[in-house]
C-alpha positions as CSV (number, residue, x, y, z in Angstrom):
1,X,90.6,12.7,43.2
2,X,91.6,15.0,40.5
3,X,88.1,17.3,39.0
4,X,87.7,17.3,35.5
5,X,86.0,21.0,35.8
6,X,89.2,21.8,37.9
7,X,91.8,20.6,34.9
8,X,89.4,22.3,32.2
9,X,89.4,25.3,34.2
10,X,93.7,25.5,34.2
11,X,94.1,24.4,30.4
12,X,91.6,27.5,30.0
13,X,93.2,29.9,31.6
14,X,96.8,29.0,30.7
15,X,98.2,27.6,34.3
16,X,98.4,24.5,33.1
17,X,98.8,23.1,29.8
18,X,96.9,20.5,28.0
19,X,100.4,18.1,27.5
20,X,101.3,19.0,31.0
21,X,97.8,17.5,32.3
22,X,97.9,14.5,30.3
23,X,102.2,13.8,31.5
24,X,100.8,14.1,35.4
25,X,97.9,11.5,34.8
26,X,100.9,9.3,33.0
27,X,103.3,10.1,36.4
28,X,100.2,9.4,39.1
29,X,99.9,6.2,36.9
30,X,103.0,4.5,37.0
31,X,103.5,6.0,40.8
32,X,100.4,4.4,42.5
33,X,99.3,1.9,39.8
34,X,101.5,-0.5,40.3
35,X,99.4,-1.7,43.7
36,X,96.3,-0.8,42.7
37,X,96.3,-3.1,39.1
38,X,93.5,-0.8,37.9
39,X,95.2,0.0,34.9
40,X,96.5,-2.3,32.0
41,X,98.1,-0.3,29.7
42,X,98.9,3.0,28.5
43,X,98.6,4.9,24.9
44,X,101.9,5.2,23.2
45,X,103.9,7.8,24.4
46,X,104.0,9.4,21.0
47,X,100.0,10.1,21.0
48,X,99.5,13.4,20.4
49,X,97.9,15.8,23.0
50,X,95.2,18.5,21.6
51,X,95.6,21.7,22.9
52,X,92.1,22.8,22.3
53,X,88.7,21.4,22.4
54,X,86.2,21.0,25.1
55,X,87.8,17.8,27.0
56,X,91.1,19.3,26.4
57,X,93.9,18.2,29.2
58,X,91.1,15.4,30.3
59,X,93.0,11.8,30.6
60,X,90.4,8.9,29.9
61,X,90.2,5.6,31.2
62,X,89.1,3.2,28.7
63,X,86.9,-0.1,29.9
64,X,89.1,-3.0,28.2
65,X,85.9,-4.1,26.6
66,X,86.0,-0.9,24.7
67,X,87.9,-1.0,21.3
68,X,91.3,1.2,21.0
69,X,93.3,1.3,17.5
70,X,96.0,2.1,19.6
71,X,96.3,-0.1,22.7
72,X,95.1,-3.4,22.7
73,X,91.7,-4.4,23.6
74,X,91.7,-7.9,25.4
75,X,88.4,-8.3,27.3
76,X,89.6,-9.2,30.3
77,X,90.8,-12.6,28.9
78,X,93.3,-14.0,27.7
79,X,91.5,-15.7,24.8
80,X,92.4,-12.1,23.5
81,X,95.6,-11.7,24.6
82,X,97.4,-9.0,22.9
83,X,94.2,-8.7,20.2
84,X,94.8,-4.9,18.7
85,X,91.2,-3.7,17.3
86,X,92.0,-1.3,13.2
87,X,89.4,1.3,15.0
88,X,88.3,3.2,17.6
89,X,84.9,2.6,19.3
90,X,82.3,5.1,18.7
91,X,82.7,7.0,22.3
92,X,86.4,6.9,22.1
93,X,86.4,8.6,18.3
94,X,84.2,10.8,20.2
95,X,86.3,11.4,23.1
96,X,89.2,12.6,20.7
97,X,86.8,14.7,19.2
98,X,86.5,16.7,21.8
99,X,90.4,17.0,22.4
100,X,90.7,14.5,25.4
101,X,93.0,12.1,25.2
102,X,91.9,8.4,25.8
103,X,95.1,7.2,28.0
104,X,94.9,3.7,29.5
105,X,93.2,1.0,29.4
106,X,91.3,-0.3,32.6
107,X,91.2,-3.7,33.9
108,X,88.0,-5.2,33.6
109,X,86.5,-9.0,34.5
110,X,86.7,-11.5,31.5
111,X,83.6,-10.2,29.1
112,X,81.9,-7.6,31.9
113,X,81.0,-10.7,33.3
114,X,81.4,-11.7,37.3
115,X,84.6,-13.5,38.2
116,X,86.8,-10.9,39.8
117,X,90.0,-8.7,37.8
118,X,92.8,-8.0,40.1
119,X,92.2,-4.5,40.6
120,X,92.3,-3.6,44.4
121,X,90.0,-1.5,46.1
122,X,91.7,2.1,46.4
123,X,90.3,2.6,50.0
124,X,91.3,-1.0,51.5
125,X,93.3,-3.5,49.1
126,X,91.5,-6.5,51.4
127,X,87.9,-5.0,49.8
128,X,87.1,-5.4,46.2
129,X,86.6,-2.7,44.1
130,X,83.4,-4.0,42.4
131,X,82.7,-5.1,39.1
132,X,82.6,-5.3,36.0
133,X,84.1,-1.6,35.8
134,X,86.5,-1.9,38.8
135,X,89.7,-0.3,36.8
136,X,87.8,2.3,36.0
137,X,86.2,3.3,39.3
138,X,89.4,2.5,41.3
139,X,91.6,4.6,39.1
140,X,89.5,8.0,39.2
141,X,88.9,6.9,42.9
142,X,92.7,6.8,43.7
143,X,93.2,9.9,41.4
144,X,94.9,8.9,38.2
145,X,92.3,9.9,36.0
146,X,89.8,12.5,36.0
147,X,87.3,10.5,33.5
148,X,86.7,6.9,32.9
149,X,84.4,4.6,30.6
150,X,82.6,2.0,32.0
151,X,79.8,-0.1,31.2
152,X,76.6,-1.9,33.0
153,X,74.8,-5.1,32.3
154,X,73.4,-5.9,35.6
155,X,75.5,-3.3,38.4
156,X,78.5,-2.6,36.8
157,X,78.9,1.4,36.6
158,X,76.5,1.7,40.2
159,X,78.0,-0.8,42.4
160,X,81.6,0.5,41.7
161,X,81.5,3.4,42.2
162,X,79.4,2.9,45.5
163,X,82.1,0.7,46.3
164,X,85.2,3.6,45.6
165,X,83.3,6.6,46.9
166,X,83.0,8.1,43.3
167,X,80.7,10.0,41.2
168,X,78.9,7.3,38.3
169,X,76.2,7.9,36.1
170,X,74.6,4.8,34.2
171,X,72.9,7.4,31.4
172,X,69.7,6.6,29.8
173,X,69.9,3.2,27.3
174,X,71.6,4.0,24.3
175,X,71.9,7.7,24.7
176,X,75.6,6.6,24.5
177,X,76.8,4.7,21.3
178,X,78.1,0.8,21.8
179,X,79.7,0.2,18.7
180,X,82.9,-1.6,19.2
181,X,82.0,-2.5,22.8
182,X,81.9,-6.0,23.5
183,X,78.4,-6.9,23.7
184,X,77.5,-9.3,26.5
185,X,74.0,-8.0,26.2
186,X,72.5,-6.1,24.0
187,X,69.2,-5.1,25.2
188,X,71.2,-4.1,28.7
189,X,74.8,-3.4,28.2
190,X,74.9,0.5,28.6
191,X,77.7,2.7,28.4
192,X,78.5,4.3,31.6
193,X,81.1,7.5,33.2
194,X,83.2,7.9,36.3
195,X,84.1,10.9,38.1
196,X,85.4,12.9,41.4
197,X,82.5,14.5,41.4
198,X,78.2,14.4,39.6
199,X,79.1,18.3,38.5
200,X,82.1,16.3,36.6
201,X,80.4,13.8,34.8
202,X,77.4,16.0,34.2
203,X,79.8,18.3,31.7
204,X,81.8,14.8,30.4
205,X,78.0,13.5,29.6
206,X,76.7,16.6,28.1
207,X,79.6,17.2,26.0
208,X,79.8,13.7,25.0
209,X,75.6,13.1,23.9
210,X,76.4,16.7,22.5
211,X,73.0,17.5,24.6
212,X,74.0,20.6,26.5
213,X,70.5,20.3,28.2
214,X,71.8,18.2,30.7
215,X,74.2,19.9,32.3
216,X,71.6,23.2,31.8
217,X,68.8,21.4,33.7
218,X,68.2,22.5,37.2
219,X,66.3,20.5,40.2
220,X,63.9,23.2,41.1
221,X,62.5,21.4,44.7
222,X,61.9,18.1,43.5
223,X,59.8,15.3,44.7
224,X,61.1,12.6,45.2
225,X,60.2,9.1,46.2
226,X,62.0,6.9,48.3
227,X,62.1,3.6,46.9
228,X,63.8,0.3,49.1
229,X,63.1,-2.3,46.6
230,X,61.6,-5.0,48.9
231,X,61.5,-8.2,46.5
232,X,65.5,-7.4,45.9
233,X,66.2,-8.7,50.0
234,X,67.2,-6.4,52.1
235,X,70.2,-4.3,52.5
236,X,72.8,-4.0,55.3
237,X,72.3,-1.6,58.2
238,X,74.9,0.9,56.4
239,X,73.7,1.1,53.5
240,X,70.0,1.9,55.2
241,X,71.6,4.2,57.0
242,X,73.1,6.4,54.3
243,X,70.1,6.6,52.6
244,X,68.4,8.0,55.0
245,X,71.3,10.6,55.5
246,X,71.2,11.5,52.0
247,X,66.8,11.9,52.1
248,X,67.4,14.2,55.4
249,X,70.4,16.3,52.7
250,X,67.3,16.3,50.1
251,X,64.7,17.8,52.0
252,X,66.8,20.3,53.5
253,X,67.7,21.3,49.9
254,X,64.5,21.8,49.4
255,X,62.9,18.2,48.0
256,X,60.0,16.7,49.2
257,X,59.6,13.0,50.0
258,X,57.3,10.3,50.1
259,X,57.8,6.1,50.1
260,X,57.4,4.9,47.2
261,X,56.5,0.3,47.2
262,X,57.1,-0.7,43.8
263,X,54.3,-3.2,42.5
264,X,54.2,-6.5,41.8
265,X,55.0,-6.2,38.2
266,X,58.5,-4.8,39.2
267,X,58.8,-7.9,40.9
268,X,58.7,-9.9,38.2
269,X,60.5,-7.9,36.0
270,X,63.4,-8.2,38.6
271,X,63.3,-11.7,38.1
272,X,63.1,-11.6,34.3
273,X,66.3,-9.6,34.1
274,X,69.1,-12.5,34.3
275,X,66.7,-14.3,31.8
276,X,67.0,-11.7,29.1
277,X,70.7,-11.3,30.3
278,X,72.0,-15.3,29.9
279,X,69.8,-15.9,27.1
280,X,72.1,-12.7,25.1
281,X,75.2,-14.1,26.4
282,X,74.7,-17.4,25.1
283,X,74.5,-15.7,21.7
284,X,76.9,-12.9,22.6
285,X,80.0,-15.3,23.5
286,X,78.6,-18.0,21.1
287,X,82.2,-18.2,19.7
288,X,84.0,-18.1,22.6
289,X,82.0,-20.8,24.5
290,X,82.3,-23.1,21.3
291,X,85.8,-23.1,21.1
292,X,87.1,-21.6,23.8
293,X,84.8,-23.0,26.9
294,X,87.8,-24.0,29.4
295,X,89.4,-21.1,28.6
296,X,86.4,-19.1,30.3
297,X,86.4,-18.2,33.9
298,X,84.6,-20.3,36.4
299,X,81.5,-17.9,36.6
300,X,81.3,-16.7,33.4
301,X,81.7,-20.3,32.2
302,X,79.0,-21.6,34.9
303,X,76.5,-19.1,33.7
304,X,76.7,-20.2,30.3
305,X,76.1,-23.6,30.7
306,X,72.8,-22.9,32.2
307,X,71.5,-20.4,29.8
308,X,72.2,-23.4,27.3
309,X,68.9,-24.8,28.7
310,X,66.9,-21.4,29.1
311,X,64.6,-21.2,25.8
312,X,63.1,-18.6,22.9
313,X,59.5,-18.6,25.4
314,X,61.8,-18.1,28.4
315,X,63.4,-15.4,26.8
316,X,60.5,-14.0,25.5
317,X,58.2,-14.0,28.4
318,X,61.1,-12.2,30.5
319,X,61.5,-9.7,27.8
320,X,56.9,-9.3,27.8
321,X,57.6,-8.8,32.1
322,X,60.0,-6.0,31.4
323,X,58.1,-4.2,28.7
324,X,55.0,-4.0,31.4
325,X,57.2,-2.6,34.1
326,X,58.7,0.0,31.8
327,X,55.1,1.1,30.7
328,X,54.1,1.2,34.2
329,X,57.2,3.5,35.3
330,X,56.9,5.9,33.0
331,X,53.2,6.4,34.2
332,X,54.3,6.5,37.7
333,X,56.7,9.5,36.9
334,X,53.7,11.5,36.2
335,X,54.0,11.3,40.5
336,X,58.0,12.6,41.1
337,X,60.5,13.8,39.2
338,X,63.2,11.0,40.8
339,X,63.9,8.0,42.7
340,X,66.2,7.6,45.6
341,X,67.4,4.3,46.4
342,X,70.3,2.3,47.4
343,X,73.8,1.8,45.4
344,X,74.7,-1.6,46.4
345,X,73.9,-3.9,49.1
346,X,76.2,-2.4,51.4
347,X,80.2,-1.5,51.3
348,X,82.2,-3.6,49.5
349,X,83.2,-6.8,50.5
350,X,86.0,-8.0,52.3
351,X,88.2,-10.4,50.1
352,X,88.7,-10.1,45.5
353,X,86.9,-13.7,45.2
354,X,83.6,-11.7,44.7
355,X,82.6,-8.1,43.1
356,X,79.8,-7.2,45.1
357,X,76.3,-8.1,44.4
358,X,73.7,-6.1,41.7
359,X,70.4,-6.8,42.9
360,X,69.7,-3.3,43.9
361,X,70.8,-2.3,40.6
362,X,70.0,-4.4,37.9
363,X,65.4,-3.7,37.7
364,X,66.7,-0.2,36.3
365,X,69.3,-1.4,33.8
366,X,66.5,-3.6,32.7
367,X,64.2,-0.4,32.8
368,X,67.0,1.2,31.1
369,X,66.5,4.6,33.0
370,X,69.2,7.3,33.8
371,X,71.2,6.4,37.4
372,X,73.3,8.3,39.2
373,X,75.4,7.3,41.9
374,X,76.2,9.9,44.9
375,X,78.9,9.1,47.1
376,X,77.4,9.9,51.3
377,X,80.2,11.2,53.1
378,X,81.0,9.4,56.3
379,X,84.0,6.7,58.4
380,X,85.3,3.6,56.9
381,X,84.7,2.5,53.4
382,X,82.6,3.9,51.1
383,X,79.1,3.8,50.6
384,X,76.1,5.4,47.5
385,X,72.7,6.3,47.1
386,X,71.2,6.3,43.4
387,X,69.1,9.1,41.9
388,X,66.7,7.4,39.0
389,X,64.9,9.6,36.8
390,X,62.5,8.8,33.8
391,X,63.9,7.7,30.7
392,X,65.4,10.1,28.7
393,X,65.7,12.8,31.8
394,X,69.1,12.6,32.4
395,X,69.6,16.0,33.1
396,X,67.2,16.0,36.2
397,X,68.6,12.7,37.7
398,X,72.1,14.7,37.6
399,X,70.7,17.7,38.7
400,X,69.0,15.8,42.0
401,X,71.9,13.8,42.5
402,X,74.4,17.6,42.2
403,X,71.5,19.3,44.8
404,X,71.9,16.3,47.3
405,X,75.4,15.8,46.8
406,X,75.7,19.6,47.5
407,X,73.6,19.2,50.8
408,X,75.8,16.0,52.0
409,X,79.0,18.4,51.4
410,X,77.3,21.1,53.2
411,X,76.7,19.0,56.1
């Protein structure tokens, strides 16, 4: 994988320019792309390359649901086909800003929803990559880019990146800006970051919420509690596994641990969250289900018809359930400084007919809480553990996940 901090750290000290970075990232592109289908297109080759600025040199993959003046912006569908946004979305203007240069557009499924793109997982093309964000996790994965964009309604930041062995952080609800995102949800969708590494997507995220207190924060022995989730099912024996590697990493780091049971009003905010999902996707893609239903994807097009018959009390109770359970978190925190938990059911699936399954992930989109995902070193195909801090304390879910993703190198 190629280190942001690492191509920063050249452009600084002259051994490698800023237009020489951003030529490789277009060479590794169209060398190893073309079987991996995790990119969809590239920025003009007349788009001009900062020399300066605090991304400088840093080659961006863009989430196709993420709006581009200069590359199309299809959604994943073909309702959309060839659809060219006048402006930027708010994080890619940003992105400029800071001299990086946003470079190709990543596949994504049709509206972040759940039927599969044709991206192919980096580590084993028979595996899926995950979902919704596949391009963008498979391409930093298989080293084309050093920083991606993704986003997550349900999974779709952790799960990937679980999936590809890559760094991920799902940052704390709306600490980065959705205009000109596709909405799908808009009391979940939440703008997410890929890298080689959590030291890498702590400086992208800092730099990008201009909050340089998160990359500044350090984990100072933590307490952590161990959290499995037991109304989500359970996981496979790997993933169990990992997670207890990456506690054992923790403590000898220097964290303490305890178990944490989540209560019953978790439970039920679990369950509320594809109520509050489908019932903002029904008004989300109003357009394109009126007009455009058999156009939609099986799945997508499935799930729609059903939240057709879910209702404003529906909707409304599930939204009361996850209120409670946020109240209730944040009072729990008072108790640790982060959650470790599972990534994903397990590794990723054999076969691209499914993306993997969210249930370990989706109670803290709903809670809408940072989430870091640490890749845990070991044979066959990747898997993750998640660090979860409080709302707002991105910083120390990155600094945990950095201290046990130190600990799991060390090992």
């Amino acid at each position: 994988m190629i280190s942001l901090l690492d191509t920063r750290a050249r452009v600084a000290n002259g051994t490698l320019t800023a237009a020489e970075a951003i030529r490789a990232a277009r060479e590794r592109i169209a060398e190893r792309d073309p079987a991996l289908r995790a990119v969809l297109r590239t920025a003009p080759p007349e788009t001009a390359v900062p020399e300066s600025g605090p991304l400088a040199g840093i080659a961006v993959g863009v989430k196709d649901i993420i709006d581009t003046a200069d590359m199309a912006t299809e959604f994943g569908s073909g309702i959309y086909a060839g659809w060219r946004p006048r402006a930027d979305a708010a994080i890619v203007s940003r992105l400029r800003a800071l001299g990086a240069v946003p470079l190709a557009k990543t596949a994504t499924t049709a509206f972040a929803g759940l039927d599969p793109a044709a991206t192919r997982n980096p580590h084993d093309p028979g595996h899926t990559p995950g979902g919704s964000s596949s391009g963008s996790a498979a391409a930093v994965a298989a080293g084309l880019l050093p920083l991606a964009l993704g986003t997550q309604t349900g999974g779709s930041v952790i799960r990937p990146a679980a999936f590809c062995g890559v760094a991920a952080i799902k940052p704390s609800f709306r600490l980065l800006p959705t205009v000109g995102v596709k909405t799908f949800s808009w009391a979940l969708d939440t703008l997410g970051l890929f890298g080689a590494s959590v030291a890498d997507i702590t400086r992208a995220l800092a730099l990008i919420a201009d909050r340089t207190e998160i990359e500044a924060r350090e984990p100072d022995r933590p307490r952590l509690a161990l959290c499995l989730q037991d109304f989500a099912g359970a996981p496979d024996a790997d993933a169990l596994a990992a997670l207890t590697v990456a506690a054992r990493a923790a403590e000898r780091a220097g964290a303490s641990l305890r178990d944490l049971v989540l209560p019953e009003p978790f439970a039920r905010a679990w369950a509320a969250h594809p109520t509050v999902q489908d019932v903002e996707a029904r008004q989300a893609l109003a357009w394109e289900y009126a007009g455009h239903r058999e156009a939609l994807p099986p799945v997508l097009r499935g799930q729609l018809d059903r939240a057709q018959a879910l209702s404003t009390a529906d909707y409304d109770a599930a939204r009361r359930d996850a209120h409670r359970a946020r109240r209730l978190l944040k009072e729990m925190f008072s108790e640790f400084d982060a959650i470790l938990t599972l990534s994903s059911v397990g590794r990723a699936p054999r076969g691209l007919s499914s993306t993997g399954d969210a249930r370990f992930n989706r109670l803290w989109t709903l809670m809408g809480v940072p989430c870091v995902n640490v890749p845990v070193p070991g044979d066959g195909l990747p898997l993750g553990v998640q660090v979860i801090a409080r709302f707002g304390d991105d910083g120390r879910a990155l600094a945990v996940a950095r201290m046990i993703e130190g600990a799991l190198a060390r090992a």
